[in-house]
C-alpha positions as CSV (number, residue, x, y, z in Angstrom):
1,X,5.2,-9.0,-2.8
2,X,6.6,-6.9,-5.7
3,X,5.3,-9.2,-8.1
4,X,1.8,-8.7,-6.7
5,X,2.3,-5.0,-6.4
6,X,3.2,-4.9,-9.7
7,X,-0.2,-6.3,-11.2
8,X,-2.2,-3.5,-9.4
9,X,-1.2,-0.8,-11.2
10,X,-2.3,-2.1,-14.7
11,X,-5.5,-3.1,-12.7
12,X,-5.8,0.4,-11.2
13,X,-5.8,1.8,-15.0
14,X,-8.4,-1.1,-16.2
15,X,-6.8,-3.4,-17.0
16,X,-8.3,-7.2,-15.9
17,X,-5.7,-9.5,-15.6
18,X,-6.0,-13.2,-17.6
19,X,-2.8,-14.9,-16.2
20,X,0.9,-15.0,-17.7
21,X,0.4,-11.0,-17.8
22,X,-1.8,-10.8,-20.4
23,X,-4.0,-7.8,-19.6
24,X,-7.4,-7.0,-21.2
25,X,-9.2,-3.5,-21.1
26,X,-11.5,-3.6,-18.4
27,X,-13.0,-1.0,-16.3
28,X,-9.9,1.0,-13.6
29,X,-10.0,-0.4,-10.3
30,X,-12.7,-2.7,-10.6
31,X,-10.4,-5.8,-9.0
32,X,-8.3,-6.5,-6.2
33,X,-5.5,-9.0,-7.2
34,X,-3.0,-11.5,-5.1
35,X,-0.6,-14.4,-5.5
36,X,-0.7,-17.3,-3.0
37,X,1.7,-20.4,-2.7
38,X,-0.9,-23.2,-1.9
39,X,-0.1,-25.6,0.7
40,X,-1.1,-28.4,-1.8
41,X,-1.6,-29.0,-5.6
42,X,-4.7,-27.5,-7.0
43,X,-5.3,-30.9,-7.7
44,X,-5.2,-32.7,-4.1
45,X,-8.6,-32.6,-2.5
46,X,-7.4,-30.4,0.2
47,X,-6.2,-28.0,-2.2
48,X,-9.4,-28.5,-4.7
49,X,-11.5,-27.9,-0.9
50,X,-9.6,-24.3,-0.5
51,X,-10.2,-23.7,-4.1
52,X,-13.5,-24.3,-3.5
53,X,-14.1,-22.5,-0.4
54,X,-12.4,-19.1,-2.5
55,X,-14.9,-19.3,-5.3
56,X,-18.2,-19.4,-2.5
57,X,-16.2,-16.5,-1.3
58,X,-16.0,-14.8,-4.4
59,X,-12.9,-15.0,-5.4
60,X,-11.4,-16.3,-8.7
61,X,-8.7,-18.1,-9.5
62,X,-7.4,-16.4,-13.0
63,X,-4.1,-18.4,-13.5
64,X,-2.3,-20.9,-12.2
65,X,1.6,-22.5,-12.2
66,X,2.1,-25.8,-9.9
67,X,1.2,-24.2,-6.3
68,X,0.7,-20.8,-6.9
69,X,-2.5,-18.9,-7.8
70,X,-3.1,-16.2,-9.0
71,X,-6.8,-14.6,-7.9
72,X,-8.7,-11.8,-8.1
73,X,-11.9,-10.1,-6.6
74,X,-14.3,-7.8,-7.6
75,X,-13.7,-4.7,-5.6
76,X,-16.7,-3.5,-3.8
77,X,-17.7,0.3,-3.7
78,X,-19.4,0.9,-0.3
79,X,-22.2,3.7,-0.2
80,X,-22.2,5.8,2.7
């Protein structure tokens, strides 16, 4: 939790994340960003299926290390 904590401050100030913390200048706020320990390997079909079914959801997967993910989504900014 502290590790995903930690990569929304730089993401509150702009910055988009790009894996391995490498941060890029983007615009503040404009993602939400999490870590999740996949059940399988990105490479089994029933993990490549949940991959799948995050990106028709609109979420990106920005890095990766064995099981865990590291994703991102663009924040939305509701009008009332």
């Amino acid at each position: 939790m502290a590790e995903q904590n930690g990569g929304q401050r730089p993401a509150l100030r702009g910055f988009l994340f790009f894996g391995r913390y490498l941060f890029e200048k983007g615009s503040p706020g404009a993602y939400v960003y999490r870590i999740e320990l996949l059940q399988y390997m990105p490479g089994h079909p029933e993990g490549a299926a949940y991959l799948e079914f995050l990106a028709e959801s609109g979420i990106e997967v920005v890095a990766s290390s064995l099981r865990w993910v590291y994703l991102r989504k663009k924040k939305r900014r509701w009008a009332l």
